[in-house]
C-alpha positions as CSV (number, residue, x, y, z in Angstrom):
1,X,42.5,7.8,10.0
2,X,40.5,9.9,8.0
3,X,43.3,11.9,6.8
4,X,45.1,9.8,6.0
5,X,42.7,8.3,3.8
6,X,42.0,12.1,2.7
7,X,45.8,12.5,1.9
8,X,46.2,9.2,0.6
9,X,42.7,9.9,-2.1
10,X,44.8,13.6,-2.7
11,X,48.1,11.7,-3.8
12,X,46.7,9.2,-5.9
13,X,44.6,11.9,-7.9
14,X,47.5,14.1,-8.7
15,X,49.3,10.9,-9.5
16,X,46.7,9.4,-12.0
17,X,46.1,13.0,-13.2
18,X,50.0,13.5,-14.0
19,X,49.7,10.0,-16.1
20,X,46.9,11.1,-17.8
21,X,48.8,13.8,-19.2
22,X,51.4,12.3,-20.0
23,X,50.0,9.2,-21.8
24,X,46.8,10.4,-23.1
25,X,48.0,14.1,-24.9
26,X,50.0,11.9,-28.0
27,X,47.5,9.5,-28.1
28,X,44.7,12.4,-28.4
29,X,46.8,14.6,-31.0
30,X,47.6,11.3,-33.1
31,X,43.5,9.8,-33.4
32,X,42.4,13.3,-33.8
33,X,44.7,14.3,-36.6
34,X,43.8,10.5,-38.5
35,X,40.3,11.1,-38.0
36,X,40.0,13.8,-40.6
37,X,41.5,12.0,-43.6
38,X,38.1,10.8,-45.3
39,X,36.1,11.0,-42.6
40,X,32.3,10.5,-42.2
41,X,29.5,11.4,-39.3
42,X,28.5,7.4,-39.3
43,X,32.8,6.7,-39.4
44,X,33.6,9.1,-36.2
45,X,30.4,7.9,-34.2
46,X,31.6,4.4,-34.6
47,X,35.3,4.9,-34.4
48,X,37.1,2.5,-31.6
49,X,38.4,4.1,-29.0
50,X,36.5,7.1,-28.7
51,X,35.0,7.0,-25.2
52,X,37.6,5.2,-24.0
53,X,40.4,2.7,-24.1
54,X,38.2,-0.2,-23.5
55,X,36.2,-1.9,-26.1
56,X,33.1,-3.0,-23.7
57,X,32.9,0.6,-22.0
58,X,33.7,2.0,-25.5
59,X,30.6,0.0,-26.8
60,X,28.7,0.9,-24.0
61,X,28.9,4.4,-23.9
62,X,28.4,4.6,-27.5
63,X,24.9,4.0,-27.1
64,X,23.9,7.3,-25.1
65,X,24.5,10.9,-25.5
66,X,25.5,11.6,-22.1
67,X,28.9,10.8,-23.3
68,X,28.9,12.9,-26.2
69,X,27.8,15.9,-23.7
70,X,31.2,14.9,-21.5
71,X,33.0,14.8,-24.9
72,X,32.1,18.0,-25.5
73,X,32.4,19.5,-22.0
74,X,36.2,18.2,-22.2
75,X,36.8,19.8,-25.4
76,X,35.3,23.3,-23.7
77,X,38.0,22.6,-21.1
78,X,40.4,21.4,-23.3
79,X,41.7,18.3,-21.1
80,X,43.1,15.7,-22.8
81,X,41.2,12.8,-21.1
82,X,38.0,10.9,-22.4
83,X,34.6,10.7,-21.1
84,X,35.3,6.9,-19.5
85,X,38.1,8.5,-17.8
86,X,36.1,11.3,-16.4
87,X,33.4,8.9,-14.9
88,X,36.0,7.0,-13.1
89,X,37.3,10.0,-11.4
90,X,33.9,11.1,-10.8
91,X,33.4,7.6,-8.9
92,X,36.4,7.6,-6.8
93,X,35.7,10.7,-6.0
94,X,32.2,10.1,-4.9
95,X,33.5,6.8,-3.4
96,X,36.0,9.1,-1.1
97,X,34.1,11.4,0.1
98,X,31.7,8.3,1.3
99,X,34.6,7.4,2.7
100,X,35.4,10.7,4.7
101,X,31.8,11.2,5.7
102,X,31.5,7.8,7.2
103,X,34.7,8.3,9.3
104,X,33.7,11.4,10.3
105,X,30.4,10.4,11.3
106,X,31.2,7.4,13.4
107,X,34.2,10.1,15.2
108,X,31.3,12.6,15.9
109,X,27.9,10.7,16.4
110,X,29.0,7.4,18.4
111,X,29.2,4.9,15.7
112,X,25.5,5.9,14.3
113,X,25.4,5.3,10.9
114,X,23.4,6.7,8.2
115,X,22.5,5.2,5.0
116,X,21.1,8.3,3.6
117,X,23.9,10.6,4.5
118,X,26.6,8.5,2.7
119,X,24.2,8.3,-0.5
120,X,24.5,12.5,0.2
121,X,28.1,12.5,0.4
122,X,28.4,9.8,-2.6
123,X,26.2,12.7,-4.6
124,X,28.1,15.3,-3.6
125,X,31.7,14.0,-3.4
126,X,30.9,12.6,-7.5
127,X,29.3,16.3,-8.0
128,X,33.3,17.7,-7.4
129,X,35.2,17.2,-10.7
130,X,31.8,17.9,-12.3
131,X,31.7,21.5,-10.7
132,X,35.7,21.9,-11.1
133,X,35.1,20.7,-15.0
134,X,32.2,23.4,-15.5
135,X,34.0,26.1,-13.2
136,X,37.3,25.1,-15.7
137,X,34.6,25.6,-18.6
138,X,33.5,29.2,-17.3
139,X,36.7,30.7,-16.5
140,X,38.3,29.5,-19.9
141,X,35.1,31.0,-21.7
142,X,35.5,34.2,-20.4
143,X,39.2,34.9,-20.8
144,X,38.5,33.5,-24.6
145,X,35.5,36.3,-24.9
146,X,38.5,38.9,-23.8
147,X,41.0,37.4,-26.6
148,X,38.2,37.5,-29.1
149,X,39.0,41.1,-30.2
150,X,42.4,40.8,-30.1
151,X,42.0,37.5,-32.2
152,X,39.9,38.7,-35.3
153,X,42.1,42.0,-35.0
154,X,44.9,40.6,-35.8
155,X,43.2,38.2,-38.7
156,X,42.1,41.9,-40.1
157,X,45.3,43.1,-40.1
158,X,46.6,40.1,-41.7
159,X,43.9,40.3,-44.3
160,X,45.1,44.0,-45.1
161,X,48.5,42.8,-45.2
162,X,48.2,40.6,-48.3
163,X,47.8,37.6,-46.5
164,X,45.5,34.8,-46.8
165,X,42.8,33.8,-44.0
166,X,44.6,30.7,-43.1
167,X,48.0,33.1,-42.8
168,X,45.8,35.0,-40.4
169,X,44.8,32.0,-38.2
170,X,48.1,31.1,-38.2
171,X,49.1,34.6,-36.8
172,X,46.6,33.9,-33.5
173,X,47.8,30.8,-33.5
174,X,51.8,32.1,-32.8
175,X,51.7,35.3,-31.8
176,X,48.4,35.5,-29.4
177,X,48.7,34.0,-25.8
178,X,46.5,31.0,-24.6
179,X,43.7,29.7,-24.5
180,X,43.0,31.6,-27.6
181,X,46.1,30.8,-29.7
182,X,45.2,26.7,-28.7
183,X,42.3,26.8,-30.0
184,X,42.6,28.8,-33.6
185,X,45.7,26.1,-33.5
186,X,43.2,23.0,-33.5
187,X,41.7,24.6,-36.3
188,X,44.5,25.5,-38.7
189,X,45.5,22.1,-37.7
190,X,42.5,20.6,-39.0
191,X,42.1,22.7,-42.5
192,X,45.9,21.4,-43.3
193,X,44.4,18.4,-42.7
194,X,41.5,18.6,-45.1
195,X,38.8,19.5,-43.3
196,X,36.4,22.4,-44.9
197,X,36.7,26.0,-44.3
198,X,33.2,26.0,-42.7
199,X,33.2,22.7,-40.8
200,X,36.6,23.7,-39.0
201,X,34.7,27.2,-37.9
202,X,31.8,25.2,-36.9
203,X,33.7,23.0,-34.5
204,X,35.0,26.0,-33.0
205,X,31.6,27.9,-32.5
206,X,30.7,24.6,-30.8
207,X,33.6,24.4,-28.7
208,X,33.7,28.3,-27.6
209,X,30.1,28.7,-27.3
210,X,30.4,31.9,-27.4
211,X,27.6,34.8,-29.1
212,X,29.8,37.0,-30.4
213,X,32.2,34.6,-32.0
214,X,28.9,33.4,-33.8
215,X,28.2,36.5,-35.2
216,X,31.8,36.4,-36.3
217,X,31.4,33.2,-38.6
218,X,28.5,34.1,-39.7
219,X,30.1,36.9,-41.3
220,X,33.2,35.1,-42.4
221,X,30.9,31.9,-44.0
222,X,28.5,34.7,-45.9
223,X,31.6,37.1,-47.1
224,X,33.0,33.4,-48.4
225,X,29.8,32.8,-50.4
226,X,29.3,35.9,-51.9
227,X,32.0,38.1,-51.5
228,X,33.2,41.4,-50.2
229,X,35.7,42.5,-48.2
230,X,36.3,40.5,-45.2
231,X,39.1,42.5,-43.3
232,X,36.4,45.8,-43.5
233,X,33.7,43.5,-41.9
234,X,36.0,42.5,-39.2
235,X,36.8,45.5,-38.2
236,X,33.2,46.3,-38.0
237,X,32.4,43.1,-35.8
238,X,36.1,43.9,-33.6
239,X,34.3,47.1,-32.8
240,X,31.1,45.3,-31.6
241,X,32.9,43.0,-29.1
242,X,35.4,45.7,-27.4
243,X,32.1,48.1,-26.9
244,X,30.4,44.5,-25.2
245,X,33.3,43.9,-23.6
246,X,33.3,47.3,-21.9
247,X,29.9,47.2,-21.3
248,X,30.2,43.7,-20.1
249,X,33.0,45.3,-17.6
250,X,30.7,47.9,-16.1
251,X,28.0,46.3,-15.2
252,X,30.0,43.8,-13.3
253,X,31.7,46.3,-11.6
254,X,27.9,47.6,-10.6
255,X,26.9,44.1,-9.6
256,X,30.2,43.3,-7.5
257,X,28.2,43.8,-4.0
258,X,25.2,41.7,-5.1
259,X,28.0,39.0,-6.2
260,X,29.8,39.2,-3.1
261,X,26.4,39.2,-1.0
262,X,25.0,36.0,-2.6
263,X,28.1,34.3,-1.7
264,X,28.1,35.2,1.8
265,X,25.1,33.9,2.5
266,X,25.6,30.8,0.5
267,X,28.5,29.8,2.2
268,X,27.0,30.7,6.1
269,X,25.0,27.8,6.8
270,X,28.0,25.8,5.4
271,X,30.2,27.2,7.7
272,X,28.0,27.1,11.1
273,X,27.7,24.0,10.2
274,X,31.2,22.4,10.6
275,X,31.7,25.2,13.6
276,X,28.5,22.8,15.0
277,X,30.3,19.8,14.2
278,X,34.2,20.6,15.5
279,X,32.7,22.3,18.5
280,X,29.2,20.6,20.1
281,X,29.2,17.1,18.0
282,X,26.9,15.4,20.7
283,X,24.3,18.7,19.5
284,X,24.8,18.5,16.0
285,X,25.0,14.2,16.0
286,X,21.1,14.1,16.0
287,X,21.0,16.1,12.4
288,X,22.9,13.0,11.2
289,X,21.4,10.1,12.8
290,X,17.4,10.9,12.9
291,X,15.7,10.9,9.9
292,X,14.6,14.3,10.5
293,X,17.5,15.2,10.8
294,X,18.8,13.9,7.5
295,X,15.4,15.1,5.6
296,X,16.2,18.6,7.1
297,X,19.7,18.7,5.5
298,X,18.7,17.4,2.3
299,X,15.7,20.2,2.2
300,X,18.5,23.1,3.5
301,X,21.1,21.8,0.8
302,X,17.6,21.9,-2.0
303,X,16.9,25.6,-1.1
304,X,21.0,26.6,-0.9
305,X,21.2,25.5,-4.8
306,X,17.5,27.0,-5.3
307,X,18.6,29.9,-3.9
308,X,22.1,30.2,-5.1
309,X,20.7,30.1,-8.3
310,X,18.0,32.5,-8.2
311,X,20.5,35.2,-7.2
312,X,22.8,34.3,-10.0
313,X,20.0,34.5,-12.4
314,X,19.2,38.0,-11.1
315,X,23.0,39.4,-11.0
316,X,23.5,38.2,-14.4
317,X,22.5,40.6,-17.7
318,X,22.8,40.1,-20.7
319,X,24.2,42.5,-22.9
C-alpha cells in the first residue's frame, strides 16, 4: 500500500511540476518584463500577484520576508514558480512522507504509533525540495563561477572590437552556453527595457552571489563613473578568476578523500538503520515506539547535521 501511495505522490509531482512549466514560464516572462516600465521599490513590493496567484495568500505573504528569501532562492535556481507554489510542494511533500512513515511503522512495529515520529518525518519529508532547491542553488553557482571567465572574456573582446557593452552582453547572451548565457539574457532583457546600467548589474550580483563577479561590477560601475578603459581592466579581472579557478581546482582535488570520508560516515548510520528495519523489525520497533527510543533518534539525527557540518566547514577554504 505504501507504494503505491509512494508512486502515486511520484506521479502527481512530475505532473504538477510539468504544469508549472508550462503555465507559469509566459506568465513569469510577461509580469517581469511590465514590471520595469516606471517602476518603484513601494510599486514592486505591492504588485498583485507576486507571491502567488491568490489574492489572500498574496496578501499574506506580503507581510514577511521569508517570502522574499524564497523569491530570491528561486531566482538563484532559476525556476519559474513562486514562493506560494513552493510552500505547497514543500507541504505535500512533508504531508507524504507522514504518510510513508506511518505505513511503514504500523508494517514493522505492530500498529504502534508515534506521534513524535510522524512530526519527524513531516520535518524531514517538507525539508526535501528545500535541500533539492539549495543543492539546485549550489550546483548552478558553481558551473556559473566556471563560465565567469569565459563570460567577461568575451565582453573584452567585444569591447576591443568596437562594440558597445550592451553588444558585449548580448555576445554571452548568444554565443555562451547556459546557465551563464540565461542569465546575462535577463539582464540585456531588462536594460532594453529601461532599467539602469547599474541596477540591472546589481540584480545580477544578487542573483549569482558570487565574489568574484562582485569584484567584476565594481570595476565596471567605477570605470562608468570616471572613465578608463574598461576591456584592459577586464582582462585584468579575467586573469584573477582563471588563477582562482585553478587554485580553486587544486585544492579540491587535495580535499577529495576528506570529502568522500565525511560522506561515508554520514550516510552509515542511515544505512544500518534501514538494514535494522528490512531485516530484525521486532529489534529495531522499540527505537520507534518508546520515547527513548524516539528522543535517541532525534539526538542521532542532531549530531549527524552537527557533524556533517563541522566537516564541511573544515574541507572548505576559501581562496
Amino acid at each position: 500500500m505504501w507504494i503505491i501511495a509512494l508512486l502515486v505522490f511520484a506521479s502527481s509531482f512530475w505532473i504538477v511540476l510539468a504544469v508549472v512549466r508550462r503555465v507559469m514560464t509566459p506568465r513569469i516572462v510577461v509580469s517581469e518584463r511590465l514590471s520595469y516600465y516606471g517602476r518603484t521599490a513601494t510599486a514592486v513590493s505591492k504588485a498583485p500577484g507576486r507571491w502567488s496567484g491568490i489574492p489572500a495568500a498574496d496578501r499574506l505573504m506580503g507581510r514577511f520576508d521569508l517570502a522574499r528569501s524564497i523569491e530570491l532562492l528561486l531566482d538563484q535556481t532559476d525556476l519559474p514558480i513562486k514562493p506560494f507554489e513552493l510552500a505547497l510542494i514543500t507541504a505535500v511533500s512533508g504531508l507524504a512522507a507522514a504518510l510513508i512513515g506511518r505505513l511503514v511503522m504500523n508494517r514493522l512495529t505492530s500498529g504502534i504509533s508515534g506521534t513524535l515520529l510522524i512530526l519527524m518525518m513531516i520535518a524531514v519529508g517538507g525539508m526535501i525540495p528545500l535541500v533539492w532547491l539549495h543543492v539546485r542553488r549550489s550546483l548552478r553557482r558553481q558551473t556559473l563561477y566556471r563560465q565567469l571567465p569565459d563570460a567577461l572574456q568575451a565582453i573584452s573582446s567585444a569591447l576591443r572590437s568596437g562594440f558597445g557593452f550592451n553588444q558585449g552582453m548580448g555576445v554571452v547572451a548568444t554565443d555562451l552556453p547556459a546557465p551563464i548565457s540565461l542569465e546575462f539574457a535577463r539582464a540585456l532583457r531588462e536594460m532594453n527595457l529601461g532599467a539602469p546600467v547599474e541596477e540591472v548589474l546589481q540584480n545580477m550580483a544578487r542573483r549569482m552571489q558570487n565574489l568574484d563577479f562582485d569584484l567584476a561590477v565594481s570595476g565596471i560601475l567605477i570605470n562608468r563613473q570616471m572613465g578608463g578603459n574598461l576591456a584592459e581592466l577586464l582582462d585584468k579581472v579575467v586573469a584573477t578568476l582563471r588563477e582562482r579557478v585553478r587554485l580553486k581546482a587544486f585544492i579540491r582535488v587535495l580535499t577529495a578523500q576528506q570529502r568522500l570520508s565525511a560522506w561515508v560516515v554520514i550516510l552509515v548510520p542511515p544505512v544500518v538503520l534501514l538494514v535494522l528495519l528490512l531485516g530484525l523489525g521486532q529489534y529495531t520497533k522499540y527505537l520507534f515506539a518508546t520515547r527513548a527510543g524516539q528522543v535517541m533518534l532525534i539526538v542521532a539525527l542532531c549530531m549527524q547535521l552537527l557533524g556533517g557540518y563541522f566537516v564541511r566547514r573544515i574541507v572548505s577554504i576559501d581562496v
